[in-house]
GUMIVEX-956730 format. One line per field, with one value per residue (C-alpha): residue number from 1; chain; y, x, z. Coordinates in pm, 1 decimal. Each point is the difference from the previous one (the first is absolute). Layout:
! GUMIVEX-956730
seq <- NUM_...
mol <- A_...
north <- Y_...
east <- X_...
up <- Z_...
! end
This chain:
! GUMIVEX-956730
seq <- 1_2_3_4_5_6_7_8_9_10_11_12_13_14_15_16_17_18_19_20_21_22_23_24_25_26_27_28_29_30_31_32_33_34_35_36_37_38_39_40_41_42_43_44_45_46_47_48_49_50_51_52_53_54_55_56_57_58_59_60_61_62_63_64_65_66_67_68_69_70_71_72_73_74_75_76_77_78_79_80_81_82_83_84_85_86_87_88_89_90_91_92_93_94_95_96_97_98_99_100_101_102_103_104_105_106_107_108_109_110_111_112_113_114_115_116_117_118_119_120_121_122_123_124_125_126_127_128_129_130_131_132_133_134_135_136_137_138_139_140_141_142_143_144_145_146_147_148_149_150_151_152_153_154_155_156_157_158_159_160_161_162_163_164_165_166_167_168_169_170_171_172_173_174_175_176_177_178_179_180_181_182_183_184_185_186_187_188_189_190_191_192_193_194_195_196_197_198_199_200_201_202_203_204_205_206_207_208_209_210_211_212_213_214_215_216_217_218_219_220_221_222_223_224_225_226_227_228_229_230_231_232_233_234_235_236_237_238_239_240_241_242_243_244_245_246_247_248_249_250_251_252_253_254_255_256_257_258_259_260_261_262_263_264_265_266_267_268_269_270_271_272_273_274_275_276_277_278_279_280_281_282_283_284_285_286_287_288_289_290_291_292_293_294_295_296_297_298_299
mol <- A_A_A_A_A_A_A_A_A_A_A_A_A_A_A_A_A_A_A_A_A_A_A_A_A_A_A_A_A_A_A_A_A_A_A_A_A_A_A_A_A_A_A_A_A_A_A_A_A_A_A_A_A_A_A_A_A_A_A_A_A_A_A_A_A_A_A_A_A_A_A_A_A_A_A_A_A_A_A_A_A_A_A_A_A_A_A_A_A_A_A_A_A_A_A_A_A_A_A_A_A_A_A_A_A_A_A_A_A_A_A_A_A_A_A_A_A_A_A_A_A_A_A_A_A_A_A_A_A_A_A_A_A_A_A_A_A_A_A_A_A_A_A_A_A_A_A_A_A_A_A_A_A_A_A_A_A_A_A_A_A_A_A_A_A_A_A_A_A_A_A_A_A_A_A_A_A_A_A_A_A_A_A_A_A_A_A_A_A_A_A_A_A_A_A_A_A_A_A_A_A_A_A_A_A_A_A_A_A_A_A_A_A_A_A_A_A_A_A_A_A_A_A_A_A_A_A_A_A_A_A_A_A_A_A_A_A_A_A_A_A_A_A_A_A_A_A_A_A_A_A_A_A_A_A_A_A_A_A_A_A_A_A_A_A_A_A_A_A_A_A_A_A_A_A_A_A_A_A_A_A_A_A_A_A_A_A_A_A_A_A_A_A_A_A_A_A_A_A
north <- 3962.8_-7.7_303.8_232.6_-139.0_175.4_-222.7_92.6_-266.2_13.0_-102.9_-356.4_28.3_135.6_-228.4_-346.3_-175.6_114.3_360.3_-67.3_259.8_-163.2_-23.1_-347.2_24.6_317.9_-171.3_-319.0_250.6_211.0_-283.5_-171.7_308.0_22.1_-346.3_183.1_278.8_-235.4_-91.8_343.7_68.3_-297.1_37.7_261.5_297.9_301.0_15.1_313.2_-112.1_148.4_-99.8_50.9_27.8_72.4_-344.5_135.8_350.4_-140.2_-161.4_271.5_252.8_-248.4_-0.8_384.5_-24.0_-249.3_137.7_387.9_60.0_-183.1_139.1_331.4_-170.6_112.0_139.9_-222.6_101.9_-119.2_-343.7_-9.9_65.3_-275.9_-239.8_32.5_-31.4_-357.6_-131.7_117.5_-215.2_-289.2_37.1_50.0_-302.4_-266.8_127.9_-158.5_275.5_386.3_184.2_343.8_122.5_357.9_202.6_231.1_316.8_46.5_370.3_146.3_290.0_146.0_165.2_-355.8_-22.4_-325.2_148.2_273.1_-356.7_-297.3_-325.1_-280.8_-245.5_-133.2_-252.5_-191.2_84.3_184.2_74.5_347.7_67.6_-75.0_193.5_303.1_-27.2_3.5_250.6_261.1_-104.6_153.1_-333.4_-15.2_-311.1_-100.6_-272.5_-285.2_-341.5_-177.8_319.7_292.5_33.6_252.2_221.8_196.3_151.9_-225.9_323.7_-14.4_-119.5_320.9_-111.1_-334.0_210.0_-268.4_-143.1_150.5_-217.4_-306.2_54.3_29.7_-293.0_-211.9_159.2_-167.0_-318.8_-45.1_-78.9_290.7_-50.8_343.5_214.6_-281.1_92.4_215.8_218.9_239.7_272.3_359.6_352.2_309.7_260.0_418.1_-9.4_-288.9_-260.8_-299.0_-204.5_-300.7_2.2_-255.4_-167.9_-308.6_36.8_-293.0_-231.5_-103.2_374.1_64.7_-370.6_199.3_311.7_-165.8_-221.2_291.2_171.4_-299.1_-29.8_-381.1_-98.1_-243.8_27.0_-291.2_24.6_-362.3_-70.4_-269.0_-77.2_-111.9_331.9_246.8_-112.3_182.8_-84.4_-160.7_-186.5_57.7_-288.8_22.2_103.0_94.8_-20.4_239.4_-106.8_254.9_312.9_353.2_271.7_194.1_-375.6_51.0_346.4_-39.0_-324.6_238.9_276.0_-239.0_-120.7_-371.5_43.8_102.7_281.1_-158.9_-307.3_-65.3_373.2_109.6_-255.6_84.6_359.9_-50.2_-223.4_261.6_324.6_-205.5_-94.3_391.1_136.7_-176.2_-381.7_-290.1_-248.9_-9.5_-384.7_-107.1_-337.3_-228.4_-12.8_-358.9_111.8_339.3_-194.3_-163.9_181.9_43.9_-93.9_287.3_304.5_137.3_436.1_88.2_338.4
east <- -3363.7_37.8_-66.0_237.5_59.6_125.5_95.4_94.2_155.3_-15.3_288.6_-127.4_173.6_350.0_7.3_3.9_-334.6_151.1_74.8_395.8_149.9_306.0_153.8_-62.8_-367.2_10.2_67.0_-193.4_-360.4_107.1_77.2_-328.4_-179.7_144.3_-181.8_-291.0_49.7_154.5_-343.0_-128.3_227.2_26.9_-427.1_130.7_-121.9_269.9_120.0_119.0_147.6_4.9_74.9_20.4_346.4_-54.3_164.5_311.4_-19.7_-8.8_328.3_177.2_-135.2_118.5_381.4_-52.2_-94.1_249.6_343.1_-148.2_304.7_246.1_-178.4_-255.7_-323.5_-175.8_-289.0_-368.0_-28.5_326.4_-97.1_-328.6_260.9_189.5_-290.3_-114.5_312.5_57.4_-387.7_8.6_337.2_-165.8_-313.7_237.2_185.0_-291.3_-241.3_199.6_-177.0_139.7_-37.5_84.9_7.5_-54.3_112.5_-330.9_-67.7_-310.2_-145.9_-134.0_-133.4_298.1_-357.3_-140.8_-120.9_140.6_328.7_-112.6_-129.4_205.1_-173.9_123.7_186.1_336.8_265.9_44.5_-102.1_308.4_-11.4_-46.1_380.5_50.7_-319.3_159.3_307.3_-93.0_-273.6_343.7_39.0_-335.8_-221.2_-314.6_-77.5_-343.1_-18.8_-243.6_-79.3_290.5_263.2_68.5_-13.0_85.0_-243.9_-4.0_-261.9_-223.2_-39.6_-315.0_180.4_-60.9_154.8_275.9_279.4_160.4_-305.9_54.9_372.9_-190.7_-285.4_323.3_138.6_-313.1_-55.2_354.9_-146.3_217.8_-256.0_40.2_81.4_-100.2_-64.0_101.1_-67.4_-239.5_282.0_265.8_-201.1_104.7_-148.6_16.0_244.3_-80.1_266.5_-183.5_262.2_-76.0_84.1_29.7_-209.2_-19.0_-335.5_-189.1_-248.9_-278.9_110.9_-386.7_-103.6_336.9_-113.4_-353.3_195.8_273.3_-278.2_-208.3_363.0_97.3_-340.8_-93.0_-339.8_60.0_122.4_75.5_87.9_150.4_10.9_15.7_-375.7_-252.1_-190.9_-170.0_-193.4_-299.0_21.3_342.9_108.6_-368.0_-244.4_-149.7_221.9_-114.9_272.1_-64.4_-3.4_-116.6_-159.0_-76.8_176.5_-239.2_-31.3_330.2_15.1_-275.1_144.6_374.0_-177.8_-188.7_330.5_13.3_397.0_265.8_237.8_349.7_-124.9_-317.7_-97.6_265.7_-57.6_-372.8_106.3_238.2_-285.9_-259.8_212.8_146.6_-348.7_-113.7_239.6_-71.4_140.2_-230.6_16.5_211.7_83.4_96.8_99.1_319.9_290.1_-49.9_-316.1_104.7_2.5_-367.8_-289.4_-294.8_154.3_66.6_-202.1_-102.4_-56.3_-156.8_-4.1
up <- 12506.2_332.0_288.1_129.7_389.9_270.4_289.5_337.3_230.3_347.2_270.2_-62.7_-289.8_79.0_349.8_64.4_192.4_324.0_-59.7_-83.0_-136.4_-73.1_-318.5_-64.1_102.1_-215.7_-298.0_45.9_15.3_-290.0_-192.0_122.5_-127.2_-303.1_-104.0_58.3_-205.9_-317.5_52.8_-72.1_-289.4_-174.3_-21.7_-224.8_301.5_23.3_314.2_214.1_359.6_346.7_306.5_378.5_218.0_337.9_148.7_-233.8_134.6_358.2_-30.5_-187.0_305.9_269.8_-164.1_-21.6_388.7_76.6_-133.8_17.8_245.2_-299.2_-338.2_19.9_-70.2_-340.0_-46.7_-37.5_-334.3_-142.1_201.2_-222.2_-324.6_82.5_27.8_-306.0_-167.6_207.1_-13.4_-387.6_-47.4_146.3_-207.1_-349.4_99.0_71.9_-251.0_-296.1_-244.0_-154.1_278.4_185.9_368.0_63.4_303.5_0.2_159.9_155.4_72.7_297.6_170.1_252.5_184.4_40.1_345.9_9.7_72.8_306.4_210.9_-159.7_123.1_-257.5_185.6_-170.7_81.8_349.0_366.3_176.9_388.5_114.1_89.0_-371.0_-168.8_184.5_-143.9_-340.0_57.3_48.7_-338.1_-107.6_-43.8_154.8_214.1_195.5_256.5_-109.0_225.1_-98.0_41.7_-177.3_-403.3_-252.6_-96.7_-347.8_-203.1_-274.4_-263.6_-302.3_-306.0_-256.3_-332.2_-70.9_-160.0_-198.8_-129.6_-330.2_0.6_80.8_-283.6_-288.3_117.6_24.9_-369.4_-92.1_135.6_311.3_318.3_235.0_388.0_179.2_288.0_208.1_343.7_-106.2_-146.3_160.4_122.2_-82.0_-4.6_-211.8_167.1_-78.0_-302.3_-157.5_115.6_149.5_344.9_135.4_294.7_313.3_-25.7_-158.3_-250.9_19.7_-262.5_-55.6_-48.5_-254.8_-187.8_-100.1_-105.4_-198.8_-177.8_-92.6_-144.2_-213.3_-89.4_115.4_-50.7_322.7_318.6_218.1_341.7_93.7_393.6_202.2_8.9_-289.4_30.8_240.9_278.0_202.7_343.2_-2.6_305.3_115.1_39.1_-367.3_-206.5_-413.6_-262.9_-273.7_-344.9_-269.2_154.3_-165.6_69.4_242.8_166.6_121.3_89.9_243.5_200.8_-7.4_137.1_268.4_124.0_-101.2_-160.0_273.3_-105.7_-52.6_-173.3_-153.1_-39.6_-210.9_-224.2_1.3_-56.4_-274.6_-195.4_38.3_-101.6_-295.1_-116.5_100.6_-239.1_-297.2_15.2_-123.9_272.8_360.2_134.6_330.1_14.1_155.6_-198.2_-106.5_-206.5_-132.4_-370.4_113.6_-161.8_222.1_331.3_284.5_60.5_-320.4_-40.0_-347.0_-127.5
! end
């Protein structure tokens, strides 16, 4: 019998080779994926999906910004719902197997400091005359090289709420698409209700947290490169293969994964190992099905 396989695809996987969002490009990398994770299955592994969404995210915020004088704009949150109702309808549709998609909640702390100095970038560069219009609206905005961004907070990910839905369906034998996006962020209000909030949870850091609450004994992070690298884009370079646990911790700490790419992924392998998970992988998505190929995190 085969193991219990959480796999997290990155934007490689929802895009086409050039970044496209568009529909058709959409389609053509989900259904590209999807190969890849027959793979997986038909090894006879159980598979639980997640997945990123900011390219999606982006366009939905740019219609919001574009016909906010036509239609109010809605809230970040509901744009992360939506997401993960489309990406998971792609995913049912190309993975030719019994399968469900999940709109999942994802907790967070309203105190997070995350949300007192908001620095996550999301969708396109704006000019200033624009960032200052929609900052009436209450968004935050920054001005980077290229122009000025969005800003919003990047909270911890406490607890995936609908992990427990997931786990009955994957007991029913349907493969389980969740916490896309890293799931729709929401917080705990004083009468116990909860509350869509506007933020975006790291979609590597939710991965480890959703394995650990459908119990997978593997997580694999599949990105757009075979596996970590110390001293990428440096003069000599060292692609990880398998590497202990405390390994990896030290070259994170020393700085050799950049936050926003690499490191999350890093993160994600070392906290799901951390809390109990037999082995972490980082690997492309061509090889997610590949034994022994990527960078390899034992417990």
């Amino acid at each position: 019998m085969g193991e219990r396989v959480l796999v997290a695809l990155g934007g490689n996987a929802m895009t086409g080779p050039d970044g496209s969002a568009s529909p058709q490009a959409q389609q053509a990398a989900v259904e590209a994926a999807m190969r890849q994770v027959r793979a997986l299955i038909d090894a006879g592994h159980q598979v639980v999906l997640t997945h990123g969404n900011g390219p999606q995210v982006g366009n939905l915020l740019l219609k919001n910004q574009l016909a906010a004088a036509v239609v109010p704009p809605v809230p970040l949150d509901w744009c992360g719902a939506q997401t993960q109702a489309t990406i998971g309808t792609l995913i049912l549709n190309a993975l030719g197997r019994p399968a469900a998609a999940v709109v999942t909640r994802t907790l967070v702390d309203a105190g997070d400091p995350g949300f007192a100095d908001p620095v996550k970038p999301i969708g396109r560069y704006f000019t200033e005359d624009e960032a200052r219009r929609f900052e009436k609206l209450g968004q935050s905005w920054r001005r980077f090289e290229r122009g000025w961004r969005r800003v919003v907070a990047s909270p911890e990910p406490l607890e995936i709420l609908d992990a427990p839905a997931a786990t009955a369906l994957m007991a029913a034998g349907f493969t389980v698409v969740a916490a896309g996006g890293g799931g729709v962020p929401v917080v705990r209000q004083a009468d116990g209700s909860l509350a869509g909030v506007e933020a975006v949870v790291d979609k590597d850091l939710a991965a480890a947290l959703l394995a650990r609450a459908v119990q997978a004994e593997v997580l694999v992070i599949a990105t757009d490169v075979p596996q970590a690298v110390v001293g990428y884009g440096g003069p000599h370079p060292r692609p990880i293969g398998e590497i202990s646990a405390g390994e990896l911790r030290v070259l994170h700490a020393a700085g050799h994964f950049a936050g926003g790419s690499m490191g999350p992924k890093v993160e994600s392998a070392l906290r799901f190992v951390a809390a109990g998970g037999a082995r972490a992988v980082i690997t492309s998505l061509e090889h997610i099905a590949d034994p022994g190929t990527g960078t390899r995190v034992e417990r």
